[in-house]
MARLO-137088 format. One line per field, with one value per atom (N, C-alpha, C): residue number from 1; residue in three letters; atom name; z, y, x. Coordinates in steps of 0.1 Angstrom, whole numbers, plus 5000, padded with zeros to 4 digits. Layout:
BEGIN
resi = c(NUM_...)
resn = c(ala_...)
name = c(CA_...)
up = c(Z_...)
north = c(Y_...)
east = c(X_...)
***
This chain:
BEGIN
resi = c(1_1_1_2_2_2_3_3_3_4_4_4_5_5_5_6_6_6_7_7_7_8_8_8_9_9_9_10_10_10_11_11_11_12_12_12_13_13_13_14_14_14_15_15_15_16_16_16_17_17_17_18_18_18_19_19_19_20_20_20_21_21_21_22_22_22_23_23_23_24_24_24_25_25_25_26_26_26_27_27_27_28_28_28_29_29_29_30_30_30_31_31_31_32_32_32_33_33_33_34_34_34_35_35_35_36_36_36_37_37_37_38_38_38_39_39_39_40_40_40_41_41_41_42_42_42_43_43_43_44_44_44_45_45_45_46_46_46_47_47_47_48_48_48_49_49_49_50_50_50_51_51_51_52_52_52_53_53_53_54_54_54_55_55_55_56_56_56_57_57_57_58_58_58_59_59_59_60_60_60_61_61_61_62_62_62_63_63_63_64_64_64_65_65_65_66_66_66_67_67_67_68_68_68_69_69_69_70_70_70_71_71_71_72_72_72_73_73_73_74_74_74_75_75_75_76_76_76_77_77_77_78_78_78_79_79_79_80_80_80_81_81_81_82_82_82_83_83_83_84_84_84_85_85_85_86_86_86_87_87_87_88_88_88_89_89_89_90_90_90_91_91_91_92_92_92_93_93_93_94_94_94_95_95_95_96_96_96_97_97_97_98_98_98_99_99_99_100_100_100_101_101_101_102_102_102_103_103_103_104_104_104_105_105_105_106_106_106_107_107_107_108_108_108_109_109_109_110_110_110_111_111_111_112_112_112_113_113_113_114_114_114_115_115_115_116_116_116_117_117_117_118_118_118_119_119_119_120_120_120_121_121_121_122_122_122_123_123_123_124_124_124_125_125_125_126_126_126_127_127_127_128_128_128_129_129_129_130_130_130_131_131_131_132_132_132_133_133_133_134_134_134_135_135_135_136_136_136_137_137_137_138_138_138_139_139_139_140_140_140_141_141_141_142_142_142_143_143_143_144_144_144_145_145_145_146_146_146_147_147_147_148_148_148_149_149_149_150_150_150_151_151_151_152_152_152_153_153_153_154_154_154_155_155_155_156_156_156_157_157_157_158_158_158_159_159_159_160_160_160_161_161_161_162_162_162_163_163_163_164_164_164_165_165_165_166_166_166_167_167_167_168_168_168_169_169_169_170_170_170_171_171_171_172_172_172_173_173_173_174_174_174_175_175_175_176_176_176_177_177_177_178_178_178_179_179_179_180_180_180_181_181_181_182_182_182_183_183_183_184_184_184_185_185_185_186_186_186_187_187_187_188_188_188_189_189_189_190_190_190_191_191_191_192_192_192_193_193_193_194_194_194_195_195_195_196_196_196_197_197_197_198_198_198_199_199_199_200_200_200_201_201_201_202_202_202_203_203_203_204_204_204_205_205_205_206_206_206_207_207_207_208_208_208_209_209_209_210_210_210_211_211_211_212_212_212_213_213_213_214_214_214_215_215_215_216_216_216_217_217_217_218_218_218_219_219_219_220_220_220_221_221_221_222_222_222_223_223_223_224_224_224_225_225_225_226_226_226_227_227_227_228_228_228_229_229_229_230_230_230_231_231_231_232_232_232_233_233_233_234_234_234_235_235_235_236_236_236_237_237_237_238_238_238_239_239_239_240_240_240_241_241_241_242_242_242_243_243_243_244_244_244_245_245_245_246_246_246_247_247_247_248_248_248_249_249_249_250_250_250_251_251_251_252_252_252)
resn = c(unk_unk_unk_unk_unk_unk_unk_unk_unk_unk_unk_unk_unk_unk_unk_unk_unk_unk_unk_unk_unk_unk_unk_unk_unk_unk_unk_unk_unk_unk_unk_unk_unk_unk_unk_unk_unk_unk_unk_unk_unk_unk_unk_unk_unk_unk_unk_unk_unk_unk_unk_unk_unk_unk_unk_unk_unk_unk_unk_unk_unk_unk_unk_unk_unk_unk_unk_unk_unk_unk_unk_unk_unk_unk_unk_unk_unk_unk_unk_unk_unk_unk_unk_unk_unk_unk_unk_unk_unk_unk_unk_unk_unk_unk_unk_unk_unk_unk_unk_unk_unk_unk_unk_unk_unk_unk_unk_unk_unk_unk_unk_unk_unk_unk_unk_unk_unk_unk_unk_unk_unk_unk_unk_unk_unk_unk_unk_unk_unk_unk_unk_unk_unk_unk_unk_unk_unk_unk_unk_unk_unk_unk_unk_unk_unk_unk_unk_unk_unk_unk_unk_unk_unk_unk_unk_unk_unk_unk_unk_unk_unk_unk_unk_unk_unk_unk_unk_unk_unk_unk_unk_unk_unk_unk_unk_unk_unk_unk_unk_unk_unk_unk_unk_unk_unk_unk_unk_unk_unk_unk_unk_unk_unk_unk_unk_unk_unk_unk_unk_unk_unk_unk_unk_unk_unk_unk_unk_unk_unk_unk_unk_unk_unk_unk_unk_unk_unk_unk_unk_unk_unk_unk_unk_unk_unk_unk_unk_unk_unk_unk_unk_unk_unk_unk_unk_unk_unk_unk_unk_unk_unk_unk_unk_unk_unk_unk_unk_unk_unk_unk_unk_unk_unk_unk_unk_unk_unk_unk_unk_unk_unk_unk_unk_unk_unk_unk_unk_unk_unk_unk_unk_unk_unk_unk_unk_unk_unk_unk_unk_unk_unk_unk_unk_unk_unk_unk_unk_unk_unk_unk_unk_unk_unk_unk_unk_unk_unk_unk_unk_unk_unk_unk_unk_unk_unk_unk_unk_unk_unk_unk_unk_unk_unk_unk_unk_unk_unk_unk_unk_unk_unk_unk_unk_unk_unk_unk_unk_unk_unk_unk_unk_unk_unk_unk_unk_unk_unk_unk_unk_unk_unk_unk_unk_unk_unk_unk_unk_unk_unk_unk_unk_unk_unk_unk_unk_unk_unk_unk_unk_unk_unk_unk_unk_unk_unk_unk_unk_unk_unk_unk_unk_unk_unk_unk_unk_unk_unk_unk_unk_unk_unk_unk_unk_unk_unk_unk_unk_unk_unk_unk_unk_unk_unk_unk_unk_unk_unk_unk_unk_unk_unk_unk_unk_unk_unk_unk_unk_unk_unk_unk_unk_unk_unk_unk_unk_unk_unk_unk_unk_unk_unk_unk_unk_unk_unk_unk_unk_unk_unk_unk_unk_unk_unk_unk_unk_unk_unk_unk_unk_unk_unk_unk_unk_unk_unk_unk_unk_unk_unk_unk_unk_unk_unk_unk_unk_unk_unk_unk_unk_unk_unk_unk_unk_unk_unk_unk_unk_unk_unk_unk_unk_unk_unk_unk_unk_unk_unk_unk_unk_unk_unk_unk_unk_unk_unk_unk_unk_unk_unk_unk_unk_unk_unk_unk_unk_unk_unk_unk_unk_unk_unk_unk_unk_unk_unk_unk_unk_unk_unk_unk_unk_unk_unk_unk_unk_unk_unk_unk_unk_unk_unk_unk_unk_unk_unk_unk_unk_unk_unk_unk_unk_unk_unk_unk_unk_unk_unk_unk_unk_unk_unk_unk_unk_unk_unk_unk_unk_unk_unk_unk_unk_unk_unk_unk_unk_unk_unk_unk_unk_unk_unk_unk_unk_unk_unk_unk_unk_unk_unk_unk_unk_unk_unk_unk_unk_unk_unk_unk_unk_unk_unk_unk_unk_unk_unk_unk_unk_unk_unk_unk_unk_unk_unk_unk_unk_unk_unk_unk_unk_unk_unk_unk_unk_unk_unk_unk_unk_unk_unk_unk_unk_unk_unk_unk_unk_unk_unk_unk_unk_unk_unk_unk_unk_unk_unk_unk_unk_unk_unk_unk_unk_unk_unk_unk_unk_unk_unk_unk_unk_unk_unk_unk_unk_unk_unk_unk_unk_unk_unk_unk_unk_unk_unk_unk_unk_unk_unk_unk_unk_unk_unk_unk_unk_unk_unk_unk_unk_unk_unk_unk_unk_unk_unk_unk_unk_unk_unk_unk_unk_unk_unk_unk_unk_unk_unk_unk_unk_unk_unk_unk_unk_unk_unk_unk_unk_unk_unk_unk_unk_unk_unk_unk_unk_unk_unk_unk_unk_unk_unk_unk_unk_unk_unk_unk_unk_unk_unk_unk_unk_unk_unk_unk_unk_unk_unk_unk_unk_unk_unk_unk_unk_unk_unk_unk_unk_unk_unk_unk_unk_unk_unk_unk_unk_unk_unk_unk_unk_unk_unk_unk_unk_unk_unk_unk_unk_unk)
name = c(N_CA_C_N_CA_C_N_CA_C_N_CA_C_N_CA_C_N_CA_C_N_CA_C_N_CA_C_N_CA_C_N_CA_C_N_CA_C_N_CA_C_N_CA_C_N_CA_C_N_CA_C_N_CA_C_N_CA_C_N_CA_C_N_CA_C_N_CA_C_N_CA_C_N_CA_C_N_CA_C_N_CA_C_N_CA_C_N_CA_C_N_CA_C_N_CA_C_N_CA_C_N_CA_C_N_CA_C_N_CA_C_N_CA_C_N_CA_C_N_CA_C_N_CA_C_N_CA_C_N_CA_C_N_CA_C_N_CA_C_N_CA_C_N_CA_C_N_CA_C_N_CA_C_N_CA_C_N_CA_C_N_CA_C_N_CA_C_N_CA_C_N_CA_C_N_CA_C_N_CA_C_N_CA_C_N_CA_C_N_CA_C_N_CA_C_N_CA_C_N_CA_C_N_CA_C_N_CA_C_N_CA_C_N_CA_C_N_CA_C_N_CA_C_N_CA_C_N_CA_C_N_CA_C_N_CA_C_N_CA_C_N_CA_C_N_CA_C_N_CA_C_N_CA_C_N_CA_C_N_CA_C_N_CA_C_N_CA_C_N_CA_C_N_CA_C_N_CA_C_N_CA_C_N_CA_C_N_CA_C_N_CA_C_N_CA_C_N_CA_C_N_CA_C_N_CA_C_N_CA_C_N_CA_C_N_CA_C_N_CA_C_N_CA_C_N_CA_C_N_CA_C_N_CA_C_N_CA_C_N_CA_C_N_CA_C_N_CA_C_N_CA_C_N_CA_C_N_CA_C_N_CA_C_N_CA_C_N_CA_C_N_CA_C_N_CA_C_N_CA_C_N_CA_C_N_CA_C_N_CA_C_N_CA_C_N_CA_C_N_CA_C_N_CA_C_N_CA_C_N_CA_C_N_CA_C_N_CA_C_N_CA_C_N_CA_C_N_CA_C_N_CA_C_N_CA_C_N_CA_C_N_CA_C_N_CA_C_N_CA_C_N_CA_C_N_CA_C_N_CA_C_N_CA_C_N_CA_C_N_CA_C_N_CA_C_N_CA_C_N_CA_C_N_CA_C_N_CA_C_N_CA_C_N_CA_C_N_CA_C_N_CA_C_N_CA_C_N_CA_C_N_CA_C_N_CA_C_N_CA_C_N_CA_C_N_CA_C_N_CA_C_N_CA_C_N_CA_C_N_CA_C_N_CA_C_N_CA_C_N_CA_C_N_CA_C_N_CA_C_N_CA_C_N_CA_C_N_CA_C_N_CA_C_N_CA_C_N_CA_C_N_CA_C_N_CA_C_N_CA_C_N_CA_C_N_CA_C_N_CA_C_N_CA_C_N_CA_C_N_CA_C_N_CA_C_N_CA_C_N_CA_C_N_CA_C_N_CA_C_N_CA_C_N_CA_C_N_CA_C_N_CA_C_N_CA_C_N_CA_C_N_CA_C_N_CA_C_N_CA_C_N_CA_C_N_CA_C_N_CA_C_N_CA_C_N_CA_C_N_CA_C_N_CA_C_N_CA_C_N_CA_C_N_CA_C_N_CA_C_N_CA_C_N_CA_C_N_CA_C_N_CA_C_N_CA_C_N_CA_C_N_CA_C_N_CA_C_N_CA_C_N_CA_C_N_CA_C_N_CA_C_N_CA_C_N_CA_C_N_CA_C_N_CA_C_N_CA_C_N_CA_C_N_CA_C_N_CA_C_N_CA_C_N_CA_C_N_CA_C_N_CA_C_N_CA_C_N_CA_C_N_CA_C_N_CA_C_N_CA_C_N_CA_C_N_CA_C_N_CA_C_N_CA_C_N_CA_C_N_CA_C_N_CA_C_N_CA_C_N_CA_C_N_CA_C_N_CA_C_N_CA_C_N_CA_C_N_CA_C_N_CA_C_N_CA_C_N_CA_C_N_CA_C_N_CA_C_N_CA_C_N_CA_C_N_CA_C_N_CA_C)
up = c(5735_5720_5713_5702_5693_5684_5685_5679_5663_5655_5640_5638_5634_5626_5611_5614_5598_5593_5596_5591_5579_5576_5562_5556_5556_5549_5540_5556_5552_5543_5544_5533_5519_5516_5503_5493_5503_5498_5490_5502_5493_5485_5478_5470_5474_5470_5474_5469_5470_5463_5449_5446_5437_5424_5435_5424_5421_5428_5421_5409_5411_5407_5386_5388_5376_5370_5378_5370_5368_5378_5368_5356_5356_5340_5331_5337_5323_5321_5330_5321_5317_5319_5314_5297_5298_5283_5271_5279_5275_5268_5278_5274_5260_5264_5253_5238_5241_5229_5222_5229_5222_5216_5224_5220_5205_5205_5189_5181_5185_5175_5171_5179_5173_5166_5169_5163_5146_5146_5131_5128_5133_5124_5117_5128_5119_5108_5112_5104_5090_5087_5077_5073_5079_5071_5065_5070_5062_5052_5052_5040_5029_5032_5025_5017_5026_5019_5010_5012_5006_4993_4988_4984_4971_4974_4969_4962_4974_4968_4951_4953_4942_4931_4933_4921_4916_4925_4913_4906_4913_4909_4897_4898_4883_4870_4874_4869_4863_4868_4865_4852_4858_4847_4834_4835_4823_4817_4819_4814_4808_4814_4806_4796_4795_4780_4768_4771_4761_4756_4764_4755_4749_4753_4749_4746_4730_4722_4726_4738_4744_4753_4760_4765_4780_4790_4801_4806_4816_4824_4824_4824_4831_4845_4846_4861_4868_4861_4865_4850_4849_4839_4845_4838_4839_4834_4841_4832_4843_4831_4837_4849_4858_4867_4877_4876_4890_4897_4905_4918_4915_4912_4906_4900_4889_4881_4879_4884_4890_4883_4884_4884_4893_4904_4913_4917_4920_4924_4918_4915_4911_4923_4926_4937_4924_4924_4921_4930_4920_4924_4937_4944_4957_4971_4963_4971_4976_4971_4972_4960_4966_4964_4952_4944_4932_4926_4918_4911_4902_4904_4891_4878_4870_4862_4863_4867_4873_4888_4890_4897_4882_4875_4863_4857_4860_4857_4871_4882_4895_4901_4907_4910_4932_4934_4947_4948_4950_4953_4967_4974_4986_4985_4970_4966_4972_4971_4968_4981_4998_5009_5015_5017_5023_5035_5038_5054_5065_5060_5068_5068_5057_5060_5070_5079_5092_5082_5076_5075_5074_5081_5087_5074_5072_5065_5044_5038_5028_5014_5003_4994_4987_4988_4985_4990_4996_5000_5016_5018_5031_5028_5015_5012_5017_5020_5024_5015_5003_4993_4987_4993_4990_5005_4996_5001_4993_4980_4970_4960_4953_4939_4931_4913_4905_4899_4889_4883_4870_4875_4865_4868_4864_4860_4850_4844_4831_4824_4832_4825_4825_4836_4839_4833_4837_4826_4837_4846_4850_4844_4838_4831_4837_4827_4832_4834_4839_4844_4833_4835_4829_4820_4807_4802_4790_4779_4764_4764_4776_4768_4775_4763_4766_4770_4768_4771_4780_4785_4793_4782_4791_4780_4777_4766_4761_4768_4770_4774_4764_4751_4743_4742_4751_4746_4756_4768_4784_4777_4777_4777_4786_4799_4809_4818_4815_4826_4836_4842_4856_4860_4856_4859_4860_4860_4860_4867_4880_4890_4885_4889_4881_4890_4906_4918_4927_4940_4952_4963_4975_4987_4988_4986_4984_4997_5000_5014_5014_5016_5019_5034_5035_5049_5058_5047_5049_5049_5042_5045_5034_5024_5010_4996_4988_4976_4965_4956_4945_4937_4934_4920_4924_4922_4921_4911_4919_4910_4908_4903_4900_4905_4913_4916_4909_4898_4889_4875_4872_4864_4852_4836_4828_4821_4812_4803_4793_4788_4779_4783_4800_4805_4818_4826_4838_4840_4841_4842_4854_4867_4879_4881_4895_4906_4913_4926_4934_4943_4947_4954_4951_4939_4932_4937_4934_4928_4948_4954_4970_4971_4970_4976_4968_4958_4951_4954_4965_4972_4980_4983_4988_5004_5008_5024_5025_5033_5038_5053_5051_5061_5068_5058_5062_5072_5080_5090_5084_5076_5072_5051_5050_5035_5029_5015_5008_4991_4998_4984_4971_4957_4946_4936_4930_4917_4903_4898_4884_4871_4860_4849_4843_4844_4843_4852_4863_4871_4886_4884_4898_4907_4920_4931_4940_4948_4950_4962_4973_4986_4987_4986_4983_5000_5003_5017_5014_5004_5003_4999_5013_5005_5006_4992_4987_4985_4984_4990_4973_4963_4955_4958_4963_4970_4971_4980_4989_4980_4967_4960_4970_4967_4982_4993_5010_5021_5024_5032_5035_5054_5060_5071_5080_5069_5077_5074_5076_5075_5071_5068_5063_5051_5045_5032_5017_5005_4999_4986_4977_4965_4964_4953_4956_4947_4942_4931_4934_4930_4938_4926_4913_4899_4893_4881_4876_4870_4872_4867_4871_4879_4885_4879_4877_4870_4858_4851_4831_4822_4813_4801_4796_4798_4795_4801)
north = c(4622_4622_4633_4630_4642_4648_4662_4671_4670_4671_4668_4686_4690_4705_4706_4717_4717_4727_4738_4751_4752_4741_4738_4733_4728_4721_4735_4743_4750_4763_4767_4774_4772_4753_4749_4747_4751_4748_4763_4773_4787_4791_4805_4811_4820_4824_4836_4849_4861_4870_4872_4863_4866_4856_4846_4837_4840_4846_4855_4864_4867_4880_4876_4859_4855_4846_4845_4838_4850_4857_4869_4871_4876_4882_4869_4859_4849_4847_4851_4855_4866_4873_4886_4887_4877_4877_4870_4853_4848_4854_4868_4872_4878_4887_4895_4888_4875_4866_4863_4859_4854_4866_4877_4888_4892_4894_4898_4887_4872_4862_4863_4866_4871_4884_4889_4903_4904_4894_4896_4881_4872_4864_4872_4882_4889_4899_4905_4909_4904_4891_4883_4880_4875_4875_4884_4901_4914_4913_4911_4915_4907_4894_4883_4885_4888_4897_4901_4913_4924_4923_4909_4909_4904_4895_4888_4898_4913_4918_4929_4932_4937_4928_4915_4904_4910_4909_4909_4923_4932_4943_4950_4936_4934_4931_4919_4911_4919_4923_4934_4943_4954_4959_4955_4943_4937_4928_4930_4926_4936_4947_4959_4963_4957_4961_4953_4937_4928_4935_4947_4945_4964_4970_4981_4986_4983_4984_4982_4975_4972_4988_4991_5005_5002_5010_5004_5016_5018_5024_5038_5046_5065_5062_5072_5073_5082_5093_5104_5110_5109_5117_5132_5144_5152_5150_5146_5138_5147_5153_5162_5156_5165_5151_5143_5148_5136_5147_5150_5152_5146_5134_5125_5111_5110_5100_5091_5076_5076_5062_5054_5041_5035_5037_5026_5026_5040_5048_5062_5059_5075_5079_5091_5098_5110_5107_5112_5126_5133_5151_5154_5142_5143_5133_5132_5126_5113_5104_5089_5080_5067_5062_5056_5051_5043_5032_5018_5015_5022_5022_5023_5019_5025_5012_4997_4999_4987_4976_4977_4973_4961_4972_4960_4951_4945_4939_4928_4932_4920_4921_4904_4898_4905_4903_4909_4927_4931_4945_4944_4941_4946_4946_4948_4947_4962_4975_4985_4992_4981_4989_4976_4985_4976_4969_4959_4954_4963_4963_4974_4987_4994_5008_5012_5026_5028_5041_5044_5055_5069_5081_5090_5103_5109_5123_5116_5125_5117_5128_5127_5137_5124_5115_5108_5108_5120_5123_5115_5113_5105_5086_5085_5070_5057_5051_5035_5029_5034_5026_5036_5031_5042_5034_5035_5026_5021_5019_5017_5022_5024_5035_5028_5036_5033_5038_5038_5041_5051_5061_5078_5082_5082_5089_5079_5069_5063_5051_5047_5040_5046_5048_5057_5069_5077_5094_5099_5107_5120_5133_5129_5143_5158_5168_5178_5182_5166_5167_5172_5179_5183_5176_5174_5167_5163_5163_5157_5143_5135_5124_5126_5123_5129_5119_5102_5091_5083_5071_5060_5056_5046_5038_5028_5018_5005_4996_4983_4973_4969_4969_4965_4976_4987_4997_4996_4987_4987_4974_4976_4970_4957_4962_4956_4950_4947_4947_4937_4932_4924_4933_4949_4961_4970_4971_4979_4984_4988_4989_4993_4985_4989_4997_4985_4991_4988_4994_4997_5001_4995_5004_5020_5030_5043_5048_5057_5067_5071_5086_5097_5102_5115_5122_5124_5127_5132_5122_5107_5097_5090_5091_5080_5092_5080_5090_5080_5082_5064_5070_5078_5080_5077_5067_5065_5073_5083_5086_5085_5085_5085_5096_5089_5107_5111_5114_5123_5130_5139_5147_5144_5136_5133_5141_5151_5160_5151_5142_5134_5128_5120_5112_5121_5124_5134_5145_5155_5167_5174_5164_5171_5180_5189_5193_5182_5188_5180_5179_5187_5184_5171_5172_5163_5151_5150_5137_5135_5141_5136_5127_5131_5124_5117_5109_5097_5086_5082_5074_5064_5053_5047_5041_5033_5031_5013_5018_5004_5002_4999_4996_4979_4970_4955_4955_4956_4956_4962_4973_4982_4976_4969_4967_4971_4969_4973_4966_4963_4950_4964_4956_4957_4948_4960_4948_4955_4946_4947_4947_4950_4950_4935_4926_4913_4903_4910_4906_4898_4897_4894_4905_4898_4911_4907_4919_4918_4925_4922_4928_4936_4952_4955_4961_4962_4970_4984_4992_5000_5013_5023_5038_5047_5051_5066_5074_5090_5100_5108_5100_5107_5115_5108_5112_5132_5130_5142_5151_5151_5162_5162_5154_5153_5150_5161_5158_5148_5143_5133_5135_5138_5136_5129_5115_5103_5090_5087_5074_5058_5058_5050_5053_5063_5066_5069_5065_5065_5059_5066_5063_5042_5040_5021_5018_5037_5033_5047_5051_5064_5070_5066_5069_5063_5066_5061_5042_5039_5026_5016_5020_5008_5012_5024_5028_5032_5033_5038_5028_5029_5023_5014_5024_5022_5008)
east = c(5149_5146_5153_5163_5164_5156_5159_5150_5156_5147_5152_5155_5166_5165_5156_5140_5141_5139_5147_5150_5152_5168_5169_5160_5155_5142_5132_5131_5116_5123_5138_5145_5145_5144_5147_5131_5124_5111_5105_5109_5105_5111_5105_5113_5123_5132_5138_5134_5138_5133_5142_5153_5161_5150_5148_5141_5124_5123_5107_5111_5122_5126_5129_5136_5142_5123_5115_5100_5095_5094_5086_5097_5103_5115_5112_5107_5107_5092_5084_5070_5069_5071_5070_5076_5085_5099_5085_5085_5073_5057_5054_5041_5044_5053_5063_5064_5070_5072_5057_5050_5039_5028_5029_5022_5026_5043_5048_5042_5043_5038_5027_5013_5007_5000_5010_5009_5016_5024_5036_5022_5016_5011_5001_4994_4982_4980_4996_5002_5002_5007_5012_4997_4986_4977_4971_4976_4967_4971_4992_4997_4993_4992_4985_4976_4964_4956_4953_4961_4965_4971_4982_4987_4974_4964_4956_4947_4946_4936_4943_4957_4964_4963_4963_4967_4955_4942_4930_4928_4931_4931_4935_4954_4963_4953_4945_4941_4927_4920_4911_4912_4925_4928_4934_4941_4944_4934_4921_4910_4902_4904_4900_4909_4922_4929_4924_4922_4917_4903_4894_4882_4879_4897_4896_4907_4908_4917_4933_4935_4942_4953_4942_4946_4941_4950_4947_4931_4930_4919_4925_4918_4917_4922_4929_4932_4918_4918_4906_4902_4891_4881_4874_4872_4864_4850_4844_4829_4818_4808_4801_4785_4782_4775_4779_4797_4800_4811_4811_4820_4840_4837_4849_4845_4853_4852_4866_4863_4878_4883_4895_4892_4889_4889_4883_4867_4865_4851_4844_4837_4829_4819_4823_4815_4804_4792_4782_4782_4773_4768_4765_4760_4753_4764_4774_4788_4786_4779_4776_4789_4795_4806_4799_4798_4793_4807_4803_4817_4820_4834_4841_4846_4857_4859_4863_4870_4877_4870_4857_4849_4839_4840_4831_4842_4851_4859_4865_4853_4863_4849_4849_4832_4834_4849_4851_4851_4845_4838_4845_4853_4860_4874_4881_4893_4899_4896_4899_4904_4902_4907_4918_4928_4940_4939_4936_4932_4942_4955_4966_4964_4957_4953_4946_4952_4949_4938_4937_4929_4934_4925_4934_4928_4934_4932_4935_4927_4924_4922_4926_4923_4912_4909_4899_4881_4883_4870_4866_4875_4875_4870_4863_4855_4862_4859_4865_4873_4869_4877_4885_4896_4910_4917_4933_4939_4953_4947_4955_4960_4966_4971_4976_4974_4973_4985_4991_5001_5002_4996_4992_5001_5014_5027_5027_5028_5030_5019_5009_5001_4986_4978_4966_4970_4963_4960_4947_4955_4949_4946_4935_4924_4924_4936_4947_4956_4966_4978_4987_4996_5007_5014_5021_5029_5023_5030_5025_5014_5016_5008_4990_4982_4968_4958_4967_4954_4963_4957_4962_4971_4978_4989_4987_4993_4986_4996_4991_4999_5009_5009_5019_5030_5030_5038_5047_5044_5052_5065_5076_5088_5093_5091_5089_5081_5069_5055_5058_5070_5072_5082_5085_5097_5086_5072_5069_5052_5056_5048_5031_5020_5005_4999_4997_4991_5002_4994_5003_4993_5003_4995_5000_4986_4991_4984_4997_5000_5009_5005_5021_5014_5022_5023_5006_5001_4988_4973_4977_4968_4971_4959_4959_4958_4958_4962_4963_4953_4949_4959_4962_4970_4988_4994_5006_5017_5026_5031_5049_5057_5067_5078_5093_5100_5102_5105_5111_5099_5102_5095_5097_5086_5088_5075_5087_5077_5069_5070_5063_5053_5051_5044_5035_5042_5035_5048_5044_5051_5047_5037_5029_5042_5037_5044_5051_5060_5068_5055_5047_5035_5027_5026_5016_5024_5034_5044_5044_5050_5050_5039_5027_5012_5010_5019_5017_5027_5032_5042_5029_5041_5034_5036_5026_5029_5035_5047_5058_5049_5036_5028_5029_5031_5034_5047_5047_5059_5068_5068_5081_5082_5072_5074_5058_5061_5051_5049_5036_5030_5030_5031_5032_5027_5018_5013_5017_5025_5033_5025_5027_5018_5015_5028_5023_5018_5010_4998_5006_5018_5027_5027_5028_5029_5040_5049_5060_5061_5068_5073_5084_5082_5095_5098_5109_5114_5121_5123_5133_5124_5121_5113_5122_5123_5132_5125_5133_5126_5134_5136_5143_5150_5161_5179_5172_5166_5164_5153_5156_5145_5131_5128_5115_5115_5109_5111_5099_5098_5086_5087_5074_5074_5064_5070_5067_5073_5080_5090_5085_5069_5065_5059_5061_5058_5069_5071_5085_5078_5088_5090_5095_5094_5097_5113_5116_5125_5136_5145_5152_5147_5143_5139_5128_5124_5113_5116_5126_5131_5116_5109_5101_5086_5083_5072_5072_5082_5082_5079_5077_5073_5080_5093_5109_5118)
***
């Protein structure tokens, strides 16, 4: 009787170690792939979000111009009795968050924290709601700040309002920071420090971009943070001015 050879056989049936070697690399590529997918989808739904929560926020304040004399909101008031008096939140004598202005004008009360804000160190008192910034270098009015103009600015006075940035996600080096400010120094409008003006930048937290809400209530993805061609250092690479100049937040 012949013996059948099945060496060959029992060779074509295993693996080799080259071919373990190419299924692992292609699950591993695979886990890889699907992990980022859902990581840039969840992503896409914060910024979404996010984006939804600035429209109302647009939308808010431009409802506070229609019922006052068509002037937008205080960035900060010195108002005696409160710790801070703000547009988003008033922190009371005894350091409890209360609404703010701009809270009596939006029925969603959870507009004010960025689903993408990680948190972290805060001149906002540390509160939950902070996250976002306002545009006090030319429309809000920080109560003190330096510079000739002494109230908020009116909507009919802005040239531009789809050129000209309202809210934002705000973040510099140090955490959050509601008051948005502008790079460059405008004695007429805000005359802050470079200090001041640094901690008023915002955060390219959406995968390297950053939502924008404009004065004519549109909101916008921009990708480009400047450091105002060097005048200011920044040491953190997700935090930047949205304009190399005031072109995106002036009046003008």
């Amino acid at each position: 009787m012949l013996k059948t050879d099945t060496s060959h056989h029992k060779n074509n049936s295993a693996f080799s170690l080259i071919e373990l070697i190419v299924v692992v690399a292609i699950c591993s590529l695979l886990t890889s792939m699907i992990s980022y997918g859902v990581i840039y989808t969840r992503e896409s739904a914060r910024s979404a979000k996010c984006k939804n929560n600035l429209r109302n926020l647009a939308a808010a304040a431009l409802a506070y111009t229609t019922e006052n004399n068509d002037t937008f909101p205080w960035g900060m008031r010195k108002i005696g009795g409160y710790k801070s008096w703000c547009w988003d939140y008033v922190i009371t004598s005894d350091g409890k968050a209360t609404p703010g202005i701009i809270w009596n004008y939006s029925a969603d009360k959870k507009l004010f924290q960025c689903p993408s804000f990680l948190g972290g160190n805060s001149n906002a008192n540390g509160e939950q709601y902070t996250g976002y910034n306002y545009n006090c270098s030319f429309i809000g009015k920080v109560e003190g700040d330096s510079g000739k103009r002494r109230t908020p600015a009116k909507l009919s006075h802005i040239k531009k309002p789809d050129k000209t940035a309202l809210f934002g996600d705000g973040e510099f080096s140090g955490g959050a920071n509601k008051f948005m400010r502008s790079p460059k120094r405008s004695t007429k409008h805000d005359a802050s420090s470079t200090s001041i003006r640094e901690a008023g930048t915002q955060g390219f937290r959406h995968q390297g971009k950053t939502n924008i809400a404009f004065c004519d209530g549109h909101v916008e993805e921009l990708t480009e943070a400047y450091n105002s061609n060097g005048e200011l250092g920044f040491t953190s690479t997700r935090c930047g001015f949205i304009s190399p100049d005031n072109s995106l937040y002036s009046l003008e």
